[in-house]
C-alpha positions in Angstrom: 96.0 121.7 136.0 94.7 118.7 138.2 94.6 116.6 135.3 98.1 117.2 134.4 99.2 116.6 137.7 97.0 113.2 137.9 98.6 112.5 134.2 102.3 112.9 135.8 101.3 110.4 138.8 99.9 107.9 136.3 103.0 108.1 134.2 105.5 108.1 137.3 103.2 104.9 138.1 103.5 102.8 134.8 107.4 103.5 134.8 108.1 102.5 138.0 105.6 99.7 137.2 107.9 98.8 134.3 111.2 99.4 136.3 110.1 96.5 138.5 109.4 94.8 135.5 112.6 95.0 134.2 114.8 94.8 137.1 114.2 90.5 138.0 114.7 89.8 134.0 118.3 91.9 134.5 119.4 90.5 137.3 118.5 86.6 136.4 120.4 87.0 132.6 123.0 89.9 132.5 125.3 88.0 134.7 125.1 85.5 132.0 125.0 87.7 129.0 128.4 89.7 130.9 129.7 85.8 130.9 129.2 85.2 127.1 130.5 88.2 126.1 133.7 88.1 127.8 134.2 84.2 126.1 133.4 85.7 122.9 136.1 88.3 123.3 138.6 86.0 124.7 138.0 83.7 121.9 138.1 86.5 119.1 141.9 86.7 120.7 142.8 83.3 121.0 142.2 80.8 118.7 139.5 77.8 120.5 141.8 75.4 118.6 144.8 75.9 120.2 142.9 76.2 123.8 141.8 72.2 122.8 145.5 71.6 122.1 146.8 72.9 125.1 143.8 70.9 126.8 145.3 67.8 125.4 149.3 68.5 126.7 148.0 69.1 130.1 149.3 66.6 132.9 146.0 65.9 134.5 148.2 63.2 136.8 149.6 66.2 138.4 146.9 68.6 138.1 144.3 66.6 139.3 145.3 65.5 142.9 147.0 69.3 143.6 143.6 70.8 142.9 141.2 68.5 144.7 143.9 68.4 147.6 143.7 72.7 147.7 139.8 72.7 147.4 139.3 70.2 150.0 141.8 71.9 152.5 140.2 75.0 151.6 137.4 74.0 152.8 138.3 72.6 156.2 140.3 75.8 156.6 137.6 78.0 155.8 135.2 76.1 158.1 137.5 76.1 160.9 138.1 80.6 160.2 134.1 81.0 160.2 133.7 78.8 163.2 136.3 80.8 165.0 134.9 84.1 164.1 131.2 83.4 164.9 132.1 82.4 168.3 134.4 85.2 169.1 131.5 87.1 167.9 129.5 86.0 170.6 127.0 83.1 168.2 129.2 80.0 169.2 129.7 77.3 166.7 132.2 74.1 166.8 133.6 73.7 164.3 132.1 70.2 163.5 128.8 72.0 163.1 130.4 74.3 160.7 131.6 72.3 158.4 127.9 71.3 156.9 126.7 74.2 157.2 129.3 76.1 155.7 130.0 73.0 152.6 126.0 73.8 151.8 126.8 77.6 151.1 129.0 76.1 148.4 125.7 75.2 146.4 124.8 78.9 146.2 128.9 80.3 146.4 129.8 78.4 143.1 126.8 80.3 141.4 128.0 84.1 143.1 130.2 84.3 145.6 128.4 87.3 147.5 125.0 85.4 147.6 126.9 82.8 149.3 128.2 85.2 151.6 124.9 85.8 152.5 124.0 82.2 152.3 126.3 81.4 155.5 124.9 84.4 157.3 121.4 83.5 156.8 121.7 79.9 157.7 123.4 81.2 161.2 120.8 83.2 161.9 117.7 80.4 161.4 119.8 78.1 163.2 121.5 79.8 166.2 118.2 82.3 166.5 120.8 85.3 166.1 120.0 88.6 164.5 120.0 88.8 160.6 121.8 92.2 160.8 124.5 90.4 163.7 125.3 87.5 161.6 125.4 89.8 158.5 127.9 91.6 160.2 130.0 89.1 160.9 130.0 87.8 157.3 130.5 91.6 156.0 133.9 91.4 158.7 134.9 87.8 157.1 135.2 89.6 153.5 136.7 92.8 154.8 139.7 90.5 156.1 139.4 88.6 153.1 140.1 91.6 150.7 142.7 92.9 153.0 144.9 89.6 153.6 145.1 89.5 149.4 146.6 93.2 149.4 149.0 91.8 151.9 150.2 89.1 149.9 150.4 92.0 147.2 152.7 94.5 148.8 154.7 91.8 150.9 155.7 90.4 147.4 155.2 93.7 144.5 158.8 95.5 145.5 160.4 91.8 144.6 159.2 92.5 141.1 162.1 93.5 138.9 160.8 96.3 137.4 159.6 97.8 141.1 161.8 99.3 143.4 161.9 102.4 145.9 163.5 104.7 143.0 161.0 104.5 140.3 158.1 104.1 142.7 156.2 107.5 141.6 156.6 106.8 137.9 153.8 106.3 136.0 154.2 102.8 134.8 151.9 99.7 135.5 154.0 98.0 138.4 153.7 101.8 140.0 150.2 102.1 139.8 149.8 98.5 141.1 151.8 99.0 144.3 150.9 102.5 144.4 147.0 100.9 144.6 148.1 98.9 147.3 149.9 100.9 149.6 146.8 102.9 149.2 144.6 100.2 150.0 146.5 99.7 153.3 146.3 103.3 154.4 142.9 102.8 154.4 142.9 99.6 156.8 145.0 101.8 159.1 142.6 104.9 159.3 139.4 102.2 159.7 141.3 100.9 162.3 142.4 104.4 163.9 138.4 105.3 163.7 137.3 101.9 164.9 139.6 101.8 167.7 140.3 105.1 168.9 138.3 107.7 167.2 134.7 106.3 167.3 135.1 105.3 171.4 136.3 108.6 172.2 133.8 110.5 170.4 130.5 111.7 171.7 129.3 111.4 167.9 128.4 108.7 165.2 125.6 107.5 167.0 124.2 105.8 163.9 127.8 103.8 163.5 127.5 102.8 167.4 123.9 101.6 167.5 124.2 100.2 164.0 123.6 96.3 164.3 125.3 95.8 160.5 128.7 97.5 161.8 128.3 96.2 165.6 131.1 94.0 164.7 133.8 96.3 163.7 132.9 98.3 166.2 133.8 95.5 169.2 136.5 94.0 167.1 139.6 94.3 168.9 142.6 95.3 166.4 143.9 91.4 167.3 141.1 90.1 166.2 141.6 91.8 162.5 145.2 90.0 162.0 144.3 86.7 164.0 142.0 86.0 160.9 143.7 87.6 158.8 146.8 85.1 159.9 144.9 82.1 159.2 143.5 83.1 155.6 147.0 83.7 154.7 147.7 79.9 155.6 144.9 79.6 152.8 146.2 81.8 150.3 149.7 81.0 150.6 148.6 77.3 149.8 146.6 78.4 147.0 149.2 80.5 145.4 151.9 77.1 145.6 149.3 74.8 144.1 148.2 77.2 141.5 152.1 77.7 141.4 153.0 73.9 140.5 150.1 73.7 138.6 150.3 75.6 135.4 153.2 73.1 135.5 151.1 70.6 134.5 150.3 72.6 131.3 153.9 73.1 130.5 154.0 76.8 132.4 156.1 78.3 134.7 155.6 81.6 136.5 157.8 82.9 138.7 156.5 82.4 142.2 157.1 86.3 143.6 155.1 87.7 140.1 152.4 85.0 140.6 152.3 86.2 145.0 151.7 89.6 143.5 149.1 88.9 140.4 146.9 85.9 142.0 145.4 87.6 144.6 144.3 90.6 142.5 142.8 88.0 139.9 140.9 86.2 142.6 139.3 89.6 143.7 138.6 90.6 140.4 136.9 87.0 140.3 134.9 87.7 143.2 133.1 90.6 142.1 129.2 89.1 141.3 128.9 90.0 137.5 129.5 86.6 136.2 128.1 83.1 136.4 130.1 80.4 138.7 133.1 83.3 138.4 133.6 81.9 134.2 134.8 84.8 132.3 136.3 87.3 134.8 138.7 84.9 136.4 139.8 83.7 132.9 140.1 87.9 131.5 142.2 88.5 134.6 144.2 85.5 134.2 145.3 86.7 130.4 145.6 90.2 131.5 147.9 89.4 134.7 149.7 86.1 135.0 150.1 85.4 131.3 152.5 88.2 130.3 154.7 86.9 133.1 154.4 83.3 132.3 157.4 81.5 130.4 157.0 78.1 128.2 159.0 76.3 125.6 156.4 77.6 123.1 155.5 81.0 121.5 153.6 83.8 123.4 150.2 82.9 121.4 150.4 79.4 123.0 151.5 80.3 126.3 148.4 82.4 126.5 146.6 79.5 125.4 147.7 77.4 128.1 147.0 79.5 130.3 143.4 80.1 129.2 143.1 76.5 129.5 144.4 75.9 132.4 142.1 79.0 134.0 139.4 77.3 132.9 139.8 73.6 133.7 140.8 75.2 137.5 137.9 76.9 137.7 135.3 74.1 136.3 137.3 71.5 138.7 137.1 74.0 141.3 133.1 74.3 141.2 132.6 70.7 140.7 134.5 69.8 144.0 132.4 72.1 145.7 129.3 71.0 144.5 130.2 67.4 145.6 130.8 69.2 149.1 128.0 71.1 148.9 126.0 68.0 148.1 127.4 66.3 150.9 127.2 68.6 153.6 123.4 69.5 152.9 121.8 66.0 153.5 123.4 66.6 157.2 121.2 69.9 157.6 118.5 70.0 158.9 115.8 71.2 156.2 114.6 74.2 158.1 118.0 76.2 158.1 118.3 76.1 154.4 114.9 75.7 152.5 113.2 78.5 151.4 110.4 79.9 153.6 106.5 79.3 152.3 104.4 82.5 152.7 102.9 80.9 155.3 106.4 80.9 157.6 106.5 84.5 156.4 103.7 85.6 158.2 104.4 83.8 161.4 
């Protein structure tokens, strides 16, 4: 009996052994084995050929300047929102400070979005001496906003979609279940807020939620804070609806600027989910899926959708390389210590 319970532990061992084995390989190459498989399928549906063709009609005269003129004011604005929200959190931070250290999280943010994420609150924390768990807080609040100022652009613009309106709302069709995922979405800000703001102070329960250094800031947040950033990244999404907006003009497409308020912001949190490499593959799937059925060109639907694919792609590639430039930039002025890797040595002290 002993030796078939000392068999079992040896065996639970060697397979957690081999789970840890396994796990490091995963998480290094599926991202880019997810990547090459969604190019494969996109490619199986559209022709590479005509891709390169509608490559070669784009107006990169236009194109050019309208997307290194969004990524840089991206940029400054996005500085200038994480600046503010630090330092009503309590960590103060000019925003001349955070403009380096914020550009150097574009190094790691073109790679995976949510690792840069953690990027920013990691760097704040070695710099400012603040709490791992505080600054990660903050950051975790930054995306909640984030996520909830896109859904906004969503239902302020999904009932001025032709095919929605307030009498065919409950049928099942896909402009339905988009605004009916929406309006769902936002019921759910409203109860966080309620439980945040009324239920959670009130109540002689949820210690774990109240002590809890990783919630701390939803918990202080006033419910002014919630739309005073969520204001300012609408600045930043409105702008980066327009310029998207004028352009797929440079590759000969229009889409109508209410159906691309609506479908953009879905496609760039679809293209924020960390399953991909530098965002390739899932922004270009949810491109075809969502903006080209409403996109209109002089040209059949096959090369509309090619256009589109290539336009998807040389955004996104132009995109990354601006922020790598930014990113290369803003790291020579930081100091080392906020953003080199620790030696075991530093671990232990």
């Amino acid at each position: 009996m002993e030796k078939s319970v000392h068999s079992t532990e040896i065996q639970s061992i060697e397979s957690s052994k081999e789970s840890n084995r396994i796990r490091p390989i995963l998480q290094k190459w599926l991202p880019w084995i997810v990547t090459i498989t969604i190019f494969i399928y996109l490619f199986n549906q559209i022709p590479i050929d005509e891709v390169l063709a509608a490559f070669k009609r784009a107006n990169l005269l236009l194109f050019l300047p309208i997307l290194f003129s969004f990524t840089i004011f991206f940029f400054f604005g996005d500085s200038y929102i994480a600046s503010f929200l630090f330092t009503r959190f309590g960590t103060i931070v000019t925003f001349r400070d955070m403009v380096p250290i914020r550009g150097t999280t574009y190094l790691v943010t073109i790679l995976n979005y949510m690792v840069g994420q953690g990027g920013l609150a990691l760097m704040i924390n070695r710099w400012k001496k603040t709490a791992i768990s505080r600054t990660t807080s903050i950051v975790i609040f930054n995306l909640y906003t984030d996520y909830f100022t896109l859904l906004a652009f969503c239902l302020g613009s999904a009932f001025r979609l032709p095919d929605v309106d307030m009498v065919n709302f409950f049928d099942s069709s896909d402009a339905g279940h988009l605004v009916r995922f929406v309006i769902i979405s936002w019921i759910v800000f409203i109860l966080h807020i309620g439980f945040y703001r009324w239920l959670l102070p009130r109540s002689s329960g949820f210690t774990r939620i109240k002590e809890g250094k990783v919630l701390s800031s939803f918990v202080e947040g006033p419910v002014i804070r919630y739309f005073q950033i969520m204001f300012m990244k609408s600045i930043l999404f409105m702008t980066g609806i327009v310029a998207n907006y004028y352009a797929l003009q440079a590759f000969g497409i229009h889409v109508p600027f209410w159906r691309l308020s609506v479908m953009l912001p879905i496609v760039w949190l679809i293209g924020s989910i960390p399953i991909t490499v530098m965002r390739m593959g899932t922004i270009q799937a949810a491109m075809l899926w969502l903006v080209a059925q409403h996109a209109q060109g002089g040209v059949d639907p096959e090369k509309i959708r090619a256009a589109v694919l290539a336009y998807s792609l040389l955004w996104e590639i132009g995109l990354n390389m601006v922020r790598f430039v930014i990113g290369a930039i803003c790291i020579t002025q930081v100091p080392r210590h906020i953003w080199m890797p620790k030696t075991k040595n530093e671990n232990k002290e």
